[in-house]
Wavefront OBJ file of the C-alpha trace (Angstrom):
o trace
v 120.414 276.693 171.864
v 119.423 279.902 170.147
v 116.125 279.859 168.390
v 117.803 280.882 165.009
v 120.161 278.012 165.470
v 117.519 275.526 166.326
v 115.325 276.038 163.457
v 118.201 275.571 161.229
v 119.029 272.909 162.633
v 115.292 271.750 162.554
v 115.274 272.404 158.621
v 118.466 270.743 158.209
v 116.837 267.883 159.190
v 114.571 267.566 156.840
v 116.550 268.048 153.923
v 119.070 265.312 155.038
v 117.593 262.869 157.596
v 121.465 261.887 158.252
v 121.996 265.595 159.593
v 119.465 265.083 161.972
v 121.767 266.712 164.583
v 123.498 270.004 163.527
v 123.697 271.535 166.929
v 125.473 270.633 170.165
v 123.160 270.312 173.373
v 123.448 267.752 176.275
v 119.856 266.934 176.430
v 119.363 265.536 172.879
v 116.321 267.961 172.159
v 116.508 267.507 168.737
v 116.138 263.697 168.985
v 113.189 264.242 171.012
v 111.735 266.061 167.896
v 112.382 263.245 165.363
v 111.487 261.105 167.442
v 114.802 259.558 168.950
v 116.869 259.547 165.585
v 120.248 258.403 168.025
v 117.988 255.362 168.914
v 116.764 255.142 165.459
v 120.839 254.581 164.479
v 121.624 252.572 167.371
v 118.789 250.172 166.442
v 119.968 250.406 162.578
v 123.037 249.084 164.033
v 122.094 246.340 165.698
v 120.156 245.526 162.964
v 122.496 245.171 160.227
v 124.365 242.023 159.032
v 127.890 243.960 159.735
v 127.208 243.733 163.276
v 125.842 239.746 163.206
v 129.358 238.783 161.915
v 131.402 240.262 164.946
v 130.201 237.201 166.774
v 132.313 235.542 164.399
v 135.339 237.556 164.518
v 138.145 237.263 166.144
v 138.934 240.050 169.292
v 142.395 238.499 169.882
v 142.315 234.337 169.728
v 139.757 232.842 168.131
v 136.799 231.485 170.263
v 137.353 227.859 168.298
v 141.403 227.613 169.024
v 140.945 228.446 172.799
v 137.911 225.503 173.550
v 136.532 228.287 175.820
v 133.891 231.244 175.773
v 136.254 233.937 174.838
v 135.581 237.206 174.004
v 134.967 237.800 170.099
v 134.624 241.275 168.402
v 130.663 241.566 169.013
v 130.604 241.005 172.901
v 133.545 243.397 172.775
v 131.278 245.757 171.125
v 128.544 245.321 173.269
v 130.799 245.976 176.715
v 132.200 248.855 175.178
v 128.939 250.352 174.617
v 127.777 249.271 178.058
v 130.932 251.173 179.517
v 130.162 254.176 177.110
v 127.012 254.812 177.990
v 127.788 254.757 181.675
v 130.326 257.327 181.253
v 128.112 259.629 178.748
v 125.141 259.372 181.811
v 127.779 260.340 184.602
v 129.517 262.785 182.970
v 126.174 264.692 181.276
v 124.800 264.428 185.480
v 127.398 266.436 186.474
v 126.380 270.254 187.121
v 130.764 270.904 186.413
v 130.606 269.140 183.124
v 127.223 270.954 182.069
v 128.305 274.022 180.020
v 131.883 272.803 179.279
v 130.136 269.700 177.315
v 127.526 272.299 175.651
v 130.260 274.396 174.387
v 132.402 271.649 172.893
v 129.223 270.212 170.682
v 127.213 268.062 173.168
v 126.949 264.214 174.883
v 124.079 262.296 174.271
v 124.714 259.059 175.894
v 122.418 257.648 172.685
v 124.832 258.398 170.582
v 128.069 257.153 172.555
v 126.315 253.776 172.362
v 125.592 253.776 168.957
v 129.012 254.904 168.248
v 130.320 252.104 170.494
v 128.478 249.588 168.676
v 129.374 250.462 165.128
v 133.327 251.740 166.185
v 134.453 247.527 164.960
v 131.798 247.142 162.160
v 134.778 247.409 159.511
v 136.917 244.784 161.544
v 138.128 242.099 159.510
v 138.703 237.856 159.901
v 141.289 237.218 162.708
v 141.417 240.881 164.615
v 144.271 243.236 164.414
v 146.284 240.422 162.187
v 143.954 240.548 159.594
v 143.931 244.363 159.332
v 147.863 244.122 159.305
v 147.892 241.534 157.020
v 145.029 243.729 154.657
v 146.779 246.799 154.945
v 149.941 245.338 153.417
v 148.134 243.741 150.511
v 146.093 246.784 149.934
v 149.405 249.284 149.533
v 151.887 246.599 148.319
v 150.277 243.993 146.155
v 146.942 246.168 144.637
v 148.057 249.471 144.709
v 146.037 250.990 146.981
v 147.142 254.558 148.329
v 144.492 254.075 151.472
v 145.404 250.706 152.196
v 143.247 249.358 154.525
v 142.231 250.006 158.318
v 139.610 248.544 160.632
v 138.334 252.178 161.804
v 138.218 253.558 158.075
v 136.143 250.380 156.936
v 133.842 250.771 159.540
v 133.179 254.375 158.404
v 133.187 252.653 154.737
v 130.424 250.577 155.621
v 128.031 253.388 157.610
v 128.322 255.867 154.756
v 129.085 253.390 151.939
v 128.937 249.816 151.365
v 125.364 249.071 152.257
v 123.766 249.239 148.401
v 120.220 249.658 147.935
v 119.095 249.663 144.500
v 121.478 251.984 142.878
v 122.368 254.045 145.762
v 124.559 253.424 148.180
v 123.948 255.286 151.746
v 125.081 253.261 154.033
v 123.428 252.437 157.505
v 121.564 255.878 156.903
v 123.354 257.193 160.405
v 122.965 260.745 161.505
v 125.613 263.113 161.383
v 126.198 262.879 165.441
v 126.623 259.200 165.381
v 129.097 259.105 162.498
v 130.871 261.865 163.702
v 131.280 259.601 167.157
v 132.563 257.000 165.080
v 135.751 258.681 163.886
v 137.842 257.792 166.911
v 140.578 258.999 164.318
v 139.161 262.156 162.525
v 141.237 262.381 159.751
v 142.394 260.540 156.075
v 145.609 258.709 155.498
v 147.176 261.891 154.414
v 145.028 264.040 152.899
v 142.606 265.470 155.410
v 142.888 267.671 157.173
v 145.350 270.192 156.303
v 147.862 270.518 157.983
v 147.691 266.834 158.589
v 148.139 265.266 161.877
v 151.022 263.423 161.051
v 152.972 266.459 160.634
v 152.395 267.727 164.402
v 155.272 267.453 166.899
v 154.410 265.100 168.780
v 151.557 264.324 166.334
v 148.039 262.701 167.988
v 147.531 258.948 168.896
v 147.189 256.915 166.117
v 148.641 259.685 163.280
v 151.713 258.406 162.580
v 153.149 255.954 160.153
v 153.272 252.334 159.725
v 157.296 251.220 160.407
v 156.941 249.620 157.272
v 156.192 252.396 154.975
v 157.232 255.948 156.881
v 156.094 257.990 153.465
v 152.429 256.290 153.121
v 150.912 258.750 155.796
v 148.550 257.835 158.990
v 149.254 254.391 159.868
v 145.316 254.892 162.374
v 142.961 257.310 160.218
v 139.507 257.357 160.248
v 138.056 257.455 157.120
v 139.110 256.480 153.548
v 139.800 259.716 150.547
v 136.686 257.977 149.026
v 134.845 258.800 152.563
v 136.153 262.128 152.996
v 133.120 264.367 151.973
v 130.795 262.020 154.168
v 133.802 263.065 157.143
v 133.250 266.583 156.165
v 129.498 266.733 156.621
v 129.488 264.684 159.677
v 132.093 267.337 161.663
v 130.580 270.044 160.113
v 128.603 270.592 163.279
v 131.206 270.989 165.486
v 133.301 273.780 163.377
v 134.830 276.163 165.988
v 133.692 274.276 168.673
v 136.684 271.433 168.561
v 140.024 271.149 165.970
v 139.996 269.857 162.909
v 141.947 266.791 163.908
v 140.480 265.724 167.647
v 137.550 264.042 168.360
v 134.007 264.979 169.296
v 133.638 264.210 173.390
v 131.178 261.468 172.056
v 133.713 260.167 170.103
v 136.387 260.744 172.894
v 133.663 258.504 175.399
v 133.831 255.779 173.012
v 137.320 256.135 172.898
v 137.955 255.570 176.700
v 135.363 253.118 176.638
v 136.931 251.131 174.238
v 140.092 251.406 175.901
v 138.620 250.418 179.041
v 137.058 247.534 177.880
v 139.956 246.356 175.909
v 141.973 246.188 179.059
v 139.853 244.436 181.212
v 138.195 241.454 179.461
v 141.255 240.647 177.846
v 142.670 239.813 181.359
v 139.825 238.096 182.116
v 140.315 235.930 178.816
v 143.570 234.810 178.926
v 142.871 233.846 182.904
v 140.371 231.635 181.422
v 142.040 229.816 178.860
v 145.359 229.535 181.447
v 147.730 231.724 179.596
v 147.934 233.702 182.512
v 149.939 232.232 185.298
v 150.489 234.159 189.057
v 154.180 233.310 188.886
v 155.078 234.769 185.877
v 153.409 238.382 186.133
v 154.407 237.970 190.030
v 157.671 237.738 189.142
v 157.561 240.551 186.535
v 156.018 243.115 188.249
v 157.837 242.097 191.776
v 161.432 242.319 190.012
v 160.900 245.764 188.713
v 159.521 246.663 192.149
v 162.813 245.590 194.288
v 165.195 246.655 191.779
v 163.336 250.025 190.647
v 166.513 252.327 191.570
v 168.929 249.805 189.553
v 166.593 249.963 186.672
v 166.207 253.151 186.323
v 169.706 253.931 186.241
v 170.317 251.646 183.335
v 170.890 253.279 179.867
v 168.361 252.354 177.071
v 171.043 250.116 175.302
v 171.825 248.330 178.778
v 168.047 247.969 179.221
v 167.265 246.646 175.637
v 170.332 244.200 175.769
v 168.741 242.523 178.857
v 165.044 242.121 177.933
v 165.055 239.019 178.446
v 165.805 239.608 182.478
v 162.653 240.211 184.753
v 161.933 243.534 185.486
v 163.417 245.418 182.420
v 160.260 244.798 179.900
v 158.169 246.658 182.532
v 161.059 249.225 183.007
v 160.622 250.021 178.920
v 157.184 250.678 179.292
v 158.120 253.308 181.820
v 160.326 254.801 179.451
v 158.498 254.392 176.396
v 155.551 256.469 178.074
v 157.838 259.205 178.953
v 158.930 259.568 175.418
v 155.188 258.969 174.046
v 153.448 260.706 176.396
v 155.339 262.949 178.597
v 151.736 265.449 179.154
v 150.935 262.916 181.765
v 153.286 259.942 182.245
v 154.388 260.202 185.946
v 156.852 257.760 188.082
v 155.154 258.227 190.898
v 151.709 256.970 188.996
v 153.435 254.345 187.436
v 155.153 252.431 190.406
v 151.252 253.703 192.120
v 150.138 251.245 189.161
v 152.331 248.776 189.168
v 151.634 248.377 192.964
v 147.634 248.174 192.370
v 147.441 245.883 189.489
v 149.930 243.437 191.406
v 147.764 243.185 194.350
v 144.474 242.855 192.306
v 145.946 240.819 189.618
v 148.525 238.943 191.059
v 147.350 238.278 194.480
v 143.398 238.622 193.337
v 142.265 237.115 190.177
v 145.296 235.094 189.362
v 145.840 233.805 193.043
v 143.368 230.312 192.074
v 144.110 229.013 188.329
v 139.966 229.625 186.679
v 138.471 225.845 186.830
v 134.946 226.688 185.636
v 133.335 226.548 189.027
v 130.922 229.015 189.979
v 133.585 230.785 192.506
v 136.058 231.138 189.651
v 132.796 233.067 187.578
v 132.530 235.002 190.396
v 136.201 235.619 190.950
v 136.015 237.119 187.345
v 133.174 238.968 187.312
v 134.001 240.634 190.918
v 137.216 241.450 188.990
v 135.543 243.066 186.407
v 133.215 245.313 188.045
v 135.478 246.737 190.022
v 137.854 247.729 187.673
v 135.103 249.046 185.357
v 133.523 251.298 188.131
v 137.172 252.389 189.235
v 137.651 253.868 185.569
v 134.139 254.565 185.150
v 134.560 256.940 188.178
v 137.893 258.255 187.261
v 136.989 260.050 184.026
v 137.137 263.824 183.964
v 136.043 266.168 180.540
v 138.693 269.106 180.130
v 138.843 272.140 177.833
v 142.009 271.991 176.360
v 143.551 268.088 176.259
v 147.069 267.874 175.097
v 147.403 266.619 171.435
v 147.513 263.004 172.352
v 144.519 263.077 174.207
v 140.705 263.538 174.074
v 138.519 265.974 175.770
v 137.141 262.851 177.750
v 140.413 261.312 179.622
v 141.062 259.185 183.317
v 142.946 260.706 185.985
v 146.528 259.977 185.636
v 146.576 256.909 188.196
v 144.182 254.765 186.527
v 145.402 256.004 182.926
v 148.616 254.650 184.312
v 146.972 251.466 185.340
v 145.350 250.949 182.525
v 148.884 250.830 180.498
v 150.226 248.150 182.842
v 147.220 246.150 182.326
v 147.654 246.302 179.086
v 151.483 245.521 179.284
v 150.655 242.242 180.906
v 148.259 241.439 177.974
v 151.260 242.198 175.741
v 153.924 240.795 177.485
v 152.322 237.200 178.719
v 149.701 236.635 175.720
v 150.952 238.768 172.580
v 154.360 237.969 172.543
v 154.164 233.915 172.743
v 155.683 231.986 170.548
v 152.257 229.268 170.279
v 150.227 232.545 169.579
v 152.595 233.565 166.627
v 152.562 230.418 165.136
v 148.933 230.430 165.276
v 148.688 233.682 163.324
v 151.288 233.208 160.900
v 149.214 230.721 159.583
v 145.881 232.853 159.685
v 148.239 235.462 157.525
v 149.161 233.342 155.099
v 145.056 232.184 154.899
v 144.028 236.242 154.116
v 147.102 236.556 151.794
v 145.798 233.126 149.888
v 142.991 234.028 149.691
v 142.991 237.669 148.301
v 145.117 236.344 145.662
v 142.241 233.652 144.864
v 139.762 235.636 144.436
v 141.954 237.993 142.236
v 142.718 235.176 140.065
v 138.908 234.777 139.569
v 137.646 238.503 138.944
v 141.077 238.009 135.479
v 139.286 234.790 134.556
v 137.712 236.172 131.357
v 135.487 232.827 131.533
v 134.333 233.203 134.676
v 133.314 236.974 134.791
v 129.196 235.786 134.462
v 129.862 233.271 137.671
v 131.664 235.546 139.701
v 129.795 236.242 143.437
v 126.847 239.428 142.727
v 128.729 240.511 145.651
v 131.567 241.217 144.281
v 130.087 242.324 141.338
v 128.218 244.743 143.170
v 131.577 246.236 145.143
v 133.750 246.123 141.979
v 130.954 248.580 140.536
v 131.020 250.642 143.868
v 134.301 251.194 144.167
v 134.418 252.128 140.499
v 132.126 254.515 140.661
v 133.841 256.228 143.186
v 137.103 256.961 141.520
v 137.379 259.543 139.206
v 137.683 258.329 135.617
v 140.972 259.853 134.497
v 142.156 257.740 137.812
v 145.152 255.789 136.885
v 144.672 252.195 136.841
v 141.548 252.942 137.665
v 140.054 248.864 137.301
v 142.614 247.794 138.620
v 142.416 250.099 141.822
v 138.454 248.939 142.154
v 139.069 245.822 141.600
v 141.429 245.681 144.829
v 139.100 247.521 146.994
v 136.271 244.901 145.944
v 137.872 242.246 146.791
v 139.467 243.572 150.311
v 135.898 245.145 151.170
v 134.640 241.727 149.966
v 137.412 239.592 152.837
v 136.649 242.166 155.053
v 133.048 241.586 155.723
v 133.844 237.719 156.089
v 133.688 236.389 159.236
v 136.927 233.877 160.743
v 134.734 230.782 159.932
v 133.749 232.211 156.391
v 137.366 233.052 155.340
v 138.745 229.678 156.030
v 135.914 228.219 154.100
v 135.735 230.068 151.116
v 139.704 229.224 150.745
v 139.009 225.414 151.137
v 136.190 225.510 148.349
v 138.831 227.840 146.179
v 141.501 225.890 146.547
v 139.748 222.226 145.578
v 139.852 220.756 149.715
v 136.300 221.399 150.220
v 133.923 218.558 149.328
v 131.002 220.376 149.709
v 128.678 222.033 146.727
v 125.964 223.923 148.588
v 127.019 225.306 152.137
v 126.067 228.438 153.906
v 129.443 229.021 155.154
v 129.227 231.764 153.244
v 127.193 233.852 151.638
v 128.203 234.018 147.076
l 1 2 3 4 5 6 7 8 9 10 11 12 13 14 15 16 17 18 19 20 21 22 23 24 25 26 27 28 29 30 31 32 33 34 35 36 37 38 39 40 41 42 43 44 45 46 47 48 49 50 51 52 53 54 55 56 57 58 59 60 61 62 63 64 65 66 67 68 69 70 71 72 73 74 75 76 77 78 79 80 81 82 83 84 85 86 87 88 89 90 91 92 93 94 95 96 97 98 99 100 101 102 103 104 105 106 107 108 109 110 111 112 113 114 115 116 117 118 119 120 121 122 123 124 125 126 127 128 129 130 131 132 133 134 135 136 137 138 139 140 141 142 143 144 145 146 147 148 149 150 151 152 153 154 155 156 157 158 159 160 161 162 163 164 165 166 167 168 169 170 171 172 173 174 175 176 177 178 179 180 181 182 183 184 185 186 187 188 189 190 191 192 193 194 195 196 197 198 199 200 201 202 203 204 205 206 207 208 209 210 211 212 213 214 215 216 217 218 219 220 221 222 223 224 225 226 227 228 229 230 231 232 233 234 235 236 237 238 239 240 241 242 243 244 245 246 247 248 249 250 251 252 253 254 255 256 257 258 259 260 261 262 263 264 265 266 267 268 269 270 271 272 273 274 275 276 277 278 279 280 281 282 283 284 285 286 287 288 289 290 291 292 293 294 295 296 297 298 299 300 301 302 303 304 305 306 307 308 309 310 311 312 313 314 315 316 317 318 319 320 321 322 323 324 325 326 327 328 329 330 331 332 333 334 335 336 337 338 339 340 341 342 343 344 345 346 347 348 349 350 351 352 353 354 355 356 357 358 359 360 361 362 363 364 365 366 367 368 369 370 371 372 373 374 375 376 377 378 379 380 381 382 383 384 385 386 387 388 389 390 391 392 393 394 395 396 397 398 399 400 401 402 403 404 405 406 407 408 409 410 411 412 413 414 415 416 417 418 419 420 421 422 423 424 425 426 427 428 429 430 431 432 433 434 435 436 437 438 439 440 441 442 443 444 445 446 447 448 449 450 451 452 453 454 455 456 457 458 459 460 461 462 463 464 465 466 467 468 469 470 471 472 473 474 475 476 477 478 479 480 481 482 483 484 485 486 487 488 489 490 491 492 493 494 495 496 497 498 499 500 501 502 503 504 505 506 507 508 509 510 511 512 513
């Protein structure tokens, strides 16, 4: 770094302890300075009450409905940070990465993990249901343009919803870390311009929700009321990366999460017995001997017969074709198909998981060598295609890593036990928003209403402009879905039961009023 540079940089800093990094450089100089400041955040992290209720969240079944140690959204957070940082440390060792990752605005593995352990802070009750289930409220029932989404609401709740006295900064990150966060660098529709959406093909993540094609990003990163926080975070990296992709921190945590995501969730559903060798044997074997027939098939053939083995596995192929033609490869995928069935089918899943100590160790063998065979596979490049990051795996395991998660999708995601399950948890988060909405219009009740929503009703008022239409009745709805969203499974089913006259308790610290 240029002396000029690092001095602004330097005085930056001191003006805004947030901006504590303005500069890219691989070594983290500049934390070394302020003494650590990535630490500092990662620490902050760990530290706050947003990151205490992930134990309590849901990754995808809850911990209570399975009777076994499952993974929840905080030991998610903690193996994707684990993975991140072991990619950051490889890749910033490597003499060919050196000036390539100096040129493109720096990786500090400090800051990977921090990113990694905030990237699920703004997850809500019951996983990727309950930010479905939000989202669809937020736009449909209290007219909010943003909606809601778990990456945005973390960002909400670094930059935002942490109030002390009359401020309200956040966690108090610097501008490295919260740039790291923003796996999706962008606003539902407004930022930046040209948006995302509007790309051909457009990036992962940037296009809209089937239900609404006209309400913009169904995956953003940060909401319009976040947008100047965005700004100031990727300010750094102007002219070093676009607009729209992500910082190669951000891109680490990316893979890492990905990584992560694909693994454990194997290991989970092996545990609880969803996973049986005979049915993903017979999946992934049909598709194998009949790989010429299927291929042949037209799409309406192939969707008519779904149901048959082989053809779900045979859409996949096709569907990363069409989705992401920059590096989906037949040759990679049948390469894939071949690996996870021999590691999957005739390793892990060979001997149903009975508790014992060789079934741990079955798992965890499992597990560490599909983490180091990812680990290892992960490249930086100059240029990525639009639906990638700078940080990416070769295509073999990125192949892998799709069937892996096809098997999730196909054997766990799409059971008919599991859907009942969350229609009910659905109908809980739509209950209850309406609840508590029928509280806040209580003119009697306004004095006894919880100081924390008090306190977010005054937030989110503050932060829309007064000539905003409906503009109580917009911060009213963000309240109250900032206000679910910090609630942990446990909390959410017992605030409904004390709102809706089924609880017989008077004090409890199920949740927090």
């Amino acid at each position: 770094m240029e002396s000029s540079a690092a001095n602004e940089a330097l005085n930056a800093a001191k003006v805004d302890p947030r901006a504590r990094r303005l500069f890219g450089g691989s070594a983290g100089a500049l934390g070394d300075l302020a003494g650590s400041p990535f630490r500092a955040d990662r620490d902050r992290i760990v530290s706050s009450p947003f990151f205490a209720r992930l134990g309590g969240v849901t990754q995808v079944i809850s911990p209570g409905g399975s009777g076994l140690l499952v993974h929840n959204r905080l030991t998610h957070s903690l193996k994707v940070a684990q993975v991140g940082r072991a990619v950051a440390e490889r890749l910033t060792a490597d003499k060919r990465y050196r000036d390539l990752l100096d040129s493109l605005g720096g990786c500090d593995p400090d800051v990977v993990e921090a990113a990694a352990l905030a990237h699920d802070l703004g997850h809500p009750p019951f996983g990727h249901l309950g930010e479905e289930v939000l989202d669809r409220i937020a736009r449909q029932r209290l007219g909010l343009p943003d909606g809601f989404e778990g990456n945005a609401q973390s960002y909400r709740i670094v930059t935002s919803t942490e109030i002390r006295g009359m401020a309200t900064i956040g966690l108090d990150l610097t501008a490295a870390v919260r740039a790291a966060i923003l796996k999706y660098p962008w606003t539902r529709s407004g930022y930046p311009d040209p948006h995302p959406r509007q790309f051909d093909p457009p990036p992962r993540g940037a296009t809209a929700p089937p239900d609404d094609p006209d309400s913009g990003s169904a995956k953003f990163g940060a909401y319009s009321t976040e947008v100047e926080d965005l700004r100031q975070a990727r300010a750094p990296f102007a002219g070093r990366i676009a607009d729209w992709q992500q910082t190669v921190e951000a891109s680490i945590m990316d893979t890492a999460d990905d990584i992560a995501y694909a693994i454990h969730d194997v290991e989970d559903f092996h545990r609880v017995g969803v996973l049986r060798q005979g049915a993903v044997a017979a999946e992934l074997l049909a598709w194998q001997r009949d790989i010429d027939r299927y291929r042949s098939m037209t799409d309406a053939a192939l969707e008519h017969g779904l149901r048959r083995q082989g053809a779900p596995i045979e859409r996949l192929r096709r569907q990363l074709h069409r989705k992401d033609a920059w590096i989906s490869d037949d040759e990679a995928f049948a390469a894939a198909v071949e690996h996870v069935r021999l590691e999957l089918v005739d390793g892990l899943l060979a001997a149903p998981f009975d508790g014992s100590i060789e079934a741990e160790q079955g798992v965890s063998g499992f597990s560490a060598r599909w983490t180091r065979r990812l680990v290892d596979a992960i490249t930086v490049v100059p240029d990525p295609p639009v639906r990638a990051g700078h940080v990416l795996l070769a295509p073999v395991q990125w192949h892998e890593v799709q069937v892996l998660k096809f098997v999730h999708h196909q054997f766990v995601l799409a059971r008919p036990d599991l859907a009942l399950h969350q229609r009910g948890q659905a109908r809980l988060l739509d209950t209850l928003v309406q609840a508590l909405l029928d509280w806040i219009l209580d003119p009697r009740e306004e004095a006894r209403l919880p100081r924390r929503l008090h306190d977010l009703i005054d937030l989110a008022e503050a932060e829309l402009h007064p000539r905003t239409p409906g503009r109580a009745g917009k911060a009213r709805g963000r309240a109250i879905i900032d206000f679910v969203a910090s609630l942990t499974d446990s909390q959410a089913v017992a605030l409904l039961d004390a709102l809706s006259g089924r609880s017989g308790q008077l004090w409890t610290d199920a949740f927090v009023l």
